[in-house]
BALOBA-1460 file (C-alpha; in Angstrom, 3 decimals):
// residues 235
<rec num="1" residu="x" x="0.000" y="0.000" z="0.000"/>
<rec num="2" residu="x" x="3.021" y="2.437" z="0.922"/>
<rec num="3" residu="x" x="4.554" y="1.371" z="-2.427"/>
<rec num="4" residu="x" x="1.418" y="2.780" z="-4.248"/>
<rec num="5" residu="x" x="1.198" y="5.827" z="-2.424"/>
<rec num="6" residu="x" x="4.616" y="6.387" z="-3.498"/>
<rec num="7" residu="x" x="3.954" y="5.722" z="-6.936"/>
<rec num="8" residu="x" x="1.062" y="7.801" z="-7.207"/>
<rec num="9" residu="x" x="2.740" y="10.343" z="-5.626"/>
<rec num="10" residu="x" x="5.839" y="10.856" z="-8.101"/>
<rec num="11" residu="x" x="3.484" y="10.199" z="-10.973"/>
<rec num="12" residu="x" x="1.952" y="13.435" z="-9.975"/>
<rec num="13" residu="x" x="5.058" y="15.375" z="-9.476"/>
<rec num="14" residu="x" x="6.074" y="14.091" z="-12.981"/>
<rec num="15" residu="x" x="3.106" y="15.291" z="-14.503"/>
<rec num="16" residu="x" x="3.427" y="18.544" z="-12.491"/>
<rec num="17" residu="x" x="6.764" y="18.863" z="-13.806"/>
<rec num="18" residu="x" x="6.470" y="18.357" z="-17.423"/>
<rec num="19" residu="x" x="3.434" y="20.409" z="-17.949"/>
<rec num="20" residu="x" x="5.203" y="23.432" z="-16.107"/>
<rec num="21" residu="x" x="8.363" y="22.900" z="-17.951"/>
<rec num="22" residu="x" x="6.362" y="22.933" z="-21.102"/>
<rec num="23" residu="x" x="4.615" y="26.303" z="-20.217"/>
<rec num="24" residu="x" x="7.923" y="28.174" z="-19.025"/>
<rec num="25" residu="x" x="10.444" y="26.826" z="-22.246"/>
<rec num="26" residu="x" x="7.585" y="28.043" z="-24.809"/>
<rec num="27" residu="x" x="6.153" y="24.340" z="-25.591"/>
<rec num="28" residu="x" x="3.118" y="25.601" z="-24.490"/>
<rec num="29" residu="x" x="2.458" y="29.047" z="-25.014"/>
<rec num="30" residu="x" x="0.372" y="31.850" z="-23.231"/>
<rec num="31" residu="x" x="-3.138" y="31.275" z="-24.521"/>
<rec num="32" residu="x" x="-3.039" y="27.285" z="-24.973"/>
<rec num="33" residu="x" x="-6.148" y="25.853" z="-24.660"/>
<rec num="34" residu="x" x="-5.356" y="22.330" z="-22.357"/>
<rec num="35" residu="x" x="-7.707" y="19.677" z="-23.142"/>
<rec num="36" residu="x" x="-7.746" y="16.265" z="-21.184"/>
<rec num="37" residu="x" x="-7.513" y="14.084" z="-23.956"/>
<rec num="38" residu="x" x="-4.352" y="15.558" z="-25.464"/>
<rec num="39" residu="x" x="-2.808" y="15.656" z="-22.366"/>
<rec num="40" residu="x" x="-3.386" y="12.286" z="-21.711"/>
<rec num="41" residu="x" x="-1.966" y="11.312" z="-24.950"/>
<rec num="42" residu="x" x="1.167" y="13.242" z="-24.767"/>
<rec num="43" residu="x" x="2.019" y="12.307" z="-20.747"/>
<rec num="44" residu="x" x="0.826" y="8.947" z="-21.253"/>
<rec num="45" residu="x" x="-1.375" y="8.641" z="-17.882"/>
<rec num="46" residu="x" x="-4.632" y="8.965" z="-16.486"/>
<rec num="47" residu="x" x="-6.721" y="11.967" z="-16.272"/>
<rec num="48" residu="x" x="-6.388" y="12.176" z="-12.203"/>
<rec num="49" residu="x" x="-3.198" y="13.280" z="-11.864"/>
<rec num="50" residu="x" x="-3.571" y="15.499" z="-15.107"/>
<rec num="51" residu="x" x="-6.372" y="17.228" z="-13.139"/>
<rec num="52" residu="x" x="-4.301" y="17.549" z="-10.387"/>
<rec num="53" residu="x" x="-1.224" y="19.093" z="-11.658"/>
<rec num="54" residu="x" x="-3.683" y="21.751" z="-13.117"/>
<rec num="55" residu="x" x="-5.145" y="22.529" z="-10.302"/>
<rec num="56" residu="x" x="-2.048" y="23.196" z="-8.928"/>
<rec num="57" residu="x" x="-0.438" y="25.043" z="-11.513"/>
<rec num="58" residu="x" x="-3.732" y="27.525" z="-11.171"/>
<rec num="59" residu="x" x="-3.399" y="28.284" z="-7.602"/>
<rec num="60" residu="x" x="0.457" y="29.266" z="-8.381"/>
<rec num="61" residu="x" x="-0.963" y="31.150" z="-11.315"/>
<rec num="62" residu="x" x="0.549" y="29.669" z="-15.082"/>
<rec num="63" residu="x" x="-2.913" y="28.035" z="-15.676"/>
<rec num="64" residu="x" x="-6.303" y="29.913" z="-16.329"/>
<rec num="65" residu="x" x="-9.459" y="27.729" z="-15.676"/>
<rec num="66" residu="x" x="-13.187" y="28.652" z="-15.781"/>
<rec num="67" residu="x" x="-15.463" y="25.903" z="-15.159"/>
<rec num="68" residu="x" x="-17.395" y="24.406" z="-18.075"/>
<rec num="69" residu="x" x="-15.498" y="27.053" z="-20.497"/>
<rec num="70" residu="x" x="-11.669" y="26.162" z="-20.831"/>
<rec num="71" residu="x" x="-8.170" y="25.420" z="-19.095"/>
<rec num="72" residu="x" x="-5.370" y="27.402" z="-20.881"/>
<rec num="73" residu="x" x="-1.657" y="28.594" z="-20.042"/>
<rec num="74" residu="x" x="-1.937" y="31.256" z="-18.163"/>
<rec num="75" residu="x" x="-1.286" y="34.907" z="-20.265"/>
<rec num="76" residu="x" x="0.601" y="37.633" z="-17.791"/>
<rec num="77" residu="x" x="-0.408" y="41.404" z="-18.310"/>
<rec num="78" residu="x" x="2.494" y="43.808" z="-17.423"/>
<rec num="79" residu="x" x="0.469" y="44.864" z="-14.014"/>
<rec num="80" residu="x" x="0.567" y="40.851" z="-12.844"/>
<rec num="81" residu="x" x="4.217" y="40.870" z="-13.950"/>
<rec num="82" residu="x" x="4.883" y="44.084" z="-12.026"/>
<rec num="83" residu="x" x="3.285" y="42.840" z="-9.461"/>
<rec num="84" residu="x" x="4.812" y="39.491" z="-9.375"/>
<rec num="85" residu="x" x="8.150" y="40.835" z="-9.336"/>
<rec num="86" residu="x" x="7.890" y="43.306" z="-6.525"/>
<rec num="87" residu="x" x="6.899" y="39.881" z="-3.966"/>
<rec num="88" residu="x" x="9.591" y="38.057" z="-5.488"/>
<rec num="89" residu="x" x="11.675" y="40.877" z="-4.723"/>
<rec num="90" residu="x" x="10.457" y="41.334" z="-1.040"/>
<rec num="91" residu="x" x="11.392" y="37.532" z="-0.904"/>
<rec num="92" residu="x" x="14.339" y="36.982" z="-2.511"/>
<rec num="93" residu="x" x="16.244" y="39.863" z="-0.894"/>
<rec num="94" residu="x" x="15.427" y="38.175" z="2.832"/>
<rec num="95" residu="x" x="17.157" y="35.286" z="1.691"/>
<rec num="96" residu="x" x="20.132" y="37.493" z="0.662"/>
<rec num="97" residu="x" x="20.455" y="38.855" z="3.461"/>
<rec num="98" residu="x" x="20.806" y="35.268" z="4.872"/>
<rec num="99" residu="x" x="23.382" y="34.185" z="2.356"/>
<rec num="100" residu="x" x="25.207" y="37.492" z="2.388"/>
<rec num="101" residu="x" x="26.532" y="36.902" z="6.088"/>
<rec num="102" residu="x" x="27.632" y="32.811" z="4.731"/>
<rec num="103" residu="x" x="28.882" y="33.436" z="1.788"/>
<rec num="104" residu="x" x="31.641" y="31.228" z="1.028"/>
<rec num="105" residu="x" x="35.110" y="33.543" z="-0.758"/>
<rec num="106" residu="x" x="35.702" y="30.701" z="-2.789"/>
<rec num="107" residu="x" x="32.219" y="31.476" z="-4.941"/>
<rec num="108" residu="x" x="32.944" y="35.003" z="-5.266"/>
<rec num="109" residu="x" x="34.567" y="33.890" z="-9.220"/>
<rec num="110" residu="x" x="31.328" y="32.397" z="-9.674"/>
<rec num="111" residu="x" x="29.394" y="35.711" z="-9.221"/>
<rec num="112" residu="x" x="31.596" y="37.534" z="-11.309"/>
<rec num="113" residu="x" x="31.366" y="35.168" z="-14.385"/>
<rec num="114" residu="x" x="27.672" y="35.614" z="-14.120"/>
<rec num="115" residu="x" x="27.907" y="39.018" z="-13.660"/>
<rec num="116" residu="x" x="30.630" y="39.898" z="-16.421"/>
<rec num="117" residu="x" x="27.632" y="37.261" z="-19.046"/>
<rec num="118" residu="x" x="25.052" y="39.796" z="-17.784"/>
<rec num="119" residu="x" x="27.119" y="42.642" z="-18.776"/>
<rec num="120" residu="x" x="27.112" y="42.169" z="-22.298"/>
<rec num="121" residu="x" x="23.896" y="39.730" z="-22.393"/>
<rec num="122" residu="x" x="20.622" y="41.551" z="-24.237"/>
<rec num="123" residu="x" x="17.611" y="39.756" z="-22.270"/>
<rec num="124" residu="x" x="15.793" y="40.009" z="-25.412"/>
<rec num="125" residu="x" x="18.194" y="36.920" z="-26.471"/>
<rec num="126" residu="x" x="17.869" y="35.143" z="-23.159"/>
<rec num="127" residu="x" x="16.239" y="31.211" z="-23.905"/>
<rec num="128" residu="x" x="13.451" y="30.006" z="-21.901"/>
<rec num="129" residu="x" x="14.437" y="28.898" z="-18.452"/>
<rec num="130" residu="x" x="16.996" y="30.447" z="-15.557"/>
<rec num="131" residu="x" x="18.054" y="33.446" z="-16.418"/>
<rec num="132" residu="x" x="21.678" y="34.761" z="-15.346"/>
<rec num="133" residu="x" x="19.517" y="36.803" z="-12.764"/>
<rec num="134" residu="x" x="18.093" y="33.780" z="-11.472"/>
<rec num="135" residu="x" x="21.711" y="31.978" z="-11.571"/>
<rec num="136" residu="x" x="23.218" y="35.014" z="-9.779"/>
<rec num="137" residu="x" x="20.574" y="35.053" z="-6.869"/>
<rec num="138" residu="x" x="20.374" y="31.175" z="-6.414"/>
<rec num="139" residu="x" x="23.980" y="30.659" z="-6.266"/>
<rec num="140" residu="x" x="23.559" y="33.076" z="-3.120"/>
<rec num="141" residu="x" x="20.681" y="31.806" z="-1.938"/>
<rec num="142" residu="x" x="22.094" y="28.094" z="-1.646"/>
<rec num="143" residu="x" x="23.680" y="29.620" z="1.699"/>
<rec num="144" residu="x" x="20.614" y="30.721" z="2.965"/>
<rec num="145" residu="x" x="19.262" y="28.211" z="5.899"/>
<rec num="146" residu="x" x="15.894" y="29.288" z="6.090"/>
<rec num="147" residu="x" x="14.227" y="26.671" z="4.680"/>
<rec num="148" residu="x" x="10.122" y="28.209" z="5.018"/>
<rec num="149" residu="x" x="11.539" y="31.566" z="2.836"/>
<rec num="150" residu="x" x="13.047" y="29.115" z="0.271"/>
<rec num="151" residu="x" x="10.076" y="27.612" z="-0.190"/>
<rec num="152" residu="x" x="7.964" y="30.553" z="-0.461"/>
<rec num="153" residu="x" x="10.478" y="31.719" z="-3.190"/>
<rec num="154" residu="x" x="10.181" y="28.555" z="-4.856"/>
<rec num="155" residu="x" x="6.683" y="28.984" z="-4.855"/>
<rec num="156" residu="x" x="6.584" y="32.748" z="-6.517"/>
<rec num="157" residu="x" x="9.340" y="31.635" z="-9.482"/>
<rec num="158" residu="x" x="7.656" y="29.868" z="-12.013"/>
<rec num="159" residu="x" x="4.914" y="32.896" z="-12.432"/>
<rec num="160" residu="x" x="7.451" y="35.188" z="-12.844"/>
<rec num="161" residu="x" x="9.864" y="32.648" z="-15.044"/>
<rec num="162" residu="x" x="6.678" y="33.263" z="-17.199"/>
<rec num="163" residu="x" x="6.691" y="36.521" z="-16.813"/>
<rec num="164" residu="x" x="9.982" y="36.955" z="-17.825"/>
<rec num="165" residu="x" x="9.683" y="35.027" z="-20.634"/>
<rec num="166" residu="x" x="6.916" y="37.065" z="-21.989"/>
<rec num="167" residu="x" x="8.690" y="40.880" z="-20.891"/>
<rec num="168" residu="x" x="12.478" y="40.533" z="-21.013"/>
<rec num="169" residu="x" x="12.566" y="42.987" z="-23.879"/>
<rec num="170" residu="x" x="11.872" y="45.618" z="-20.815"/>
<rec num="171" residu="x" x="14.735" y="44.429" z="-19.008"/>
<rec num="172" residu="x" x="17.852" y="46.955" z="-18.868"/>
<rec num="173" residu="x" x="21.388" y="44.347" z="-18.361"/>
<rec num="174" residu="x" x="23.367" y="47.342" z="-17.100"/>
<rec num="175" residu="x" x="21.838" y="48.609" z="-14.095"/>
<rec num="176" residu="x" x="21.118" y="44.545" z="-13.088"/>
<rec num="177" residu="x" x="25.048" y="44.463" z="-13.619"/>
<rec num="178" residu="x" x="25.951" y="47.590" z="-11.933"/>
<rec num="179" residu="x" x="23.845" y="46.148" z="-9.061"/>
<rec num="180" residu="x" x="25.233" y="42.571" z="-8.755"/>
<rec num="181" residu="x" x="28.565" y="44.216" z="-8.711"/>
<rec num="182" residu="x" x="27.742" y="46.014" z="-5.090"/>
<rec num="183" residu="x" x="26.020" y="42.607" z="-4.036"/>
<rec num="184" residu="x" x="29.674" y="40.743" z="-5.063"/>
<rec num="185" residu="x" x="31.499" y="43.503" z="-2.488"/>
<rec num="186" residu="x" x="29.159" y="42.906" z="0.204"/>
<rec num="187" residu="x" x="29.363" y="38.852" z="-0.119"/>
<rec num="188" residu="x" x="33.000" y="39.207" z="-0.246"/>
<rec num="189" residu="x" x="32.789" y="41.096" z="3.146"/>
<rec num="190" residu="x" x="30.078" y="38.512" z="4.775"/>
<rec num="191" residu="x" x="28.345" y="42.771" z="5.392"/>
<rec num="192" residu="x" x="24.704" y="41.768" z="5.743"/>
<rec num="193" residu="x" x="24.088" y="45.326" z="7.023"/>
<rec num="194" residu="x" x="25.666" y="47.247" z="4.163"/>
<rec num="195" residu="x" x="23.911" y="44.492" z="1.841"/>
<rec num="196" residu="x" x="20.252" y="45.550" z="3.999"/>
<rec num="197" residu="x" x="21.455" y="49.562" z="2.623"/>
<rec num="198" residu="x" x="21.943" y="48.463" z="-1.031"/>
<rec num="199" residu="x" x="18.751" y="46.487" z="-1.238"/>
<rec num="200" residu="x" x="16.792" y="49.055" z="-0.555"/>
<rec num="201" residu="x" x="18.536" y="51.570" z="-2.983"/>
<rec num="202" residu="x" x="17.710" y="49.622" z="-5.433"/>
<rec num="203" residu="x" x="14.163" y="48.441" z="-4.605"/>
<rec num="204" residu="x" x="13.435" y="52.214" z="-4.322"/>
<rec num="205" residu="x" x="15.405" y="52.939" z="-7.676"/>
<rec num="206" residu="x" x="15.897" y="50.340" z="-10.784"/>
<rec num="207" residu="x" x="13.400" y="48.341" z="-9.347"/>
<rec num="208" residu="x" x="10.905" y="51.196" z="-8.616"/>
<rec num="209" residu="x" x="11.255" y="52.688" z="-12.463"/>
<rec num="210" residu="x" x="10.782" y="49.282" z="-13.666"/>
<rec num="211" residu="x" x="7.312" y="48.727" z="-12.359"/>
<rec num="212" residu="x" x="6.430" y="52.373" z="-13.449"/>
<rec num="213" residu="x" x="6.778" y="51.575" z="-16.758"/>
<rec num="214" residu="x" x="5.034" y="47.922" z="-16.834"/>
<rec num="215" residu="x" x="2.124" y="49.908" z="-15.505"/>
<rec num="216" residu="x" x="1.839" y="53.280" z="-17.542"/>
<rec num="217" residu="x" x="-0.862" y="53.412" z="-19.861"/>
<rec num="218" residu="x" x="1.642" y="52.676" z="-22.707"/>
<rec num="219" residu="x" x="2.006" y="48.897" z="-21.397"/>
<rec num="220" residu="x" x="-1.657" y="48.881" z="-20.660"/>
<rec num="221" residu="x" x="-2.698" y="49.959" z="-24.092"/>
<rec num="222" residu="x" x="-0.615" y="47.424" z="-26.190"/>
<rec num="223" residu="x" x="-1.341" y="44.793" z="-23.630"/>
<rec num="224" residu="x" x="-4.835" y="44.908" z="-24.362"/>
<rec num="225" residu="x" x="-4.310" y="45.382" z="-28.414"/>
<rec num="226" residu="x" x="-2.701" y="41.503" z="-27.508"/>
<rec num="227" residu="x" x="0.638" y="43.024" z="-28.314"/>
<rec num="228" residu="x" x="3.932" y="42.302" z="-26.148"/>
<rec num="229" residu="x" x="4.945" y="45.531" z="-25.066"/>
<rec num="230" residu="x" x="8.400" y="46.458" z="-25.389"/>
<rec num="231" residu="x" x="11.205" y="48.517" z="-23.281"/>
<rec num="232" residu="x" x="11.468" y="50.649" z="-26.611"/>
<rec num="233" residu="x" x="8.144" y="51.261" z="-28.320"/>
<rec num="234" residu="x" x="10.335" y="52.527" z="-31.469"/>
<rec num="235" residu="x" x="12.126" y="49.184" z="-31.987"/>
């Protein structure tokens, strides 16, 4: 009985994670319609833990559902993204703080490869998947012991992976840089504190003119045209 638990269990977790993977590498786009039957097919398993797995991926936002109408991959207006971004800000920079006072010297060459990539990177080229944002902050993060926060970040990621996937043409590399290069000088020091300073510079700056502009009435506008707006509206 155990041994079917178990099985049922990681047949749902494998159906969980294929179906997200498919929605955050493009597979399935914003706007899918997902029907049973062709899910079925494609995963090769029952329609329980299909059911399941979207269920869950609606409560952590990538699927739509209305009853009796349709299932579909989730589509993320620039106001969800913006607002995504700002809790997976609030989150992510606790856990920082955590791994800023840890962090090991002999990772600082890590941070600085993925730093110098973001440098000359242009977001609109990054692939589906971790960005070198999300490599930056997880290699940090890894020395964060608070396991409940890590979860709760874990929870947040995929709707903003999404998001990301949908909006990087709005991201700016440089000032993302510029900032990981003050986070590298405060790991090196172990100066939680002076990290606690910096956060909120840049919460209140970068951070704070990013969300202005994926909630102006330009980004509302083309949203709602079902365009993709971008940082640039001349490109």
């Amino acid at each position: 009985m155990a041994t079917g638990t178990s099985e049922r269990t990681l047949l749902r977790e494998r159906v969980l994670n294929e179906i997200t993977q498919a929605i955050l590498d493009g597979t399935l786009k914003p706007g899918t319609r997902l029907r049973d039957d062709e899910l079925i097919a494609w995963l090769g398993t029952s329609r329980a833990p299909i059911r399941e797995a979207l269920g869950t991926l609606a409560d952590i936002g990538l699927v739509e559902m209305a009853p009796n109408r349709y299932t579909r991959v989730a589509t993320i207006s620039p106001r969800l993204y913006a607002e995504s971004t700002a809790v997976w800000a609030a989150l992510v920079s606790r856990g920082l703080n955590w791994g800023v006072r840890s962090f090991p010297a002999d990772e600082l060459p890590l941070l600085e490869s993925i730093r110098d990539d973001m440098r000359v990177m242009d977001p609109r080229d990054f692939p589906p998947g971790p960005t070198p944002v999300d490599h930056f902050m997880a290699a940090i993060l890894r020395h964060c012991p608070n396991q409940v926060l890590l979860e709760s970040i874990a929870i947040h990621a995929p709707l903003l992976q999404l998001g990301v996937n949908t909006y990087k043409g709005w991201m700016e590399a440089a000032p993302i840089a510029d900032f990981f290069t003050v986070i590298i000088d405060r790991c090196a020091r172990n100066d939680a504190d002076g990290f606690e300073a910096e956060i909120r510079g840049f919460l209140g700056g970068p951070m704070t003119a990013f969300i202005a502009r994926m909630t102006d009435g330009y980004a509302d506008r083309i949203y709602s045209e079902g365009k993709v707006p971008d940082a640039d509206p001349g490109r």
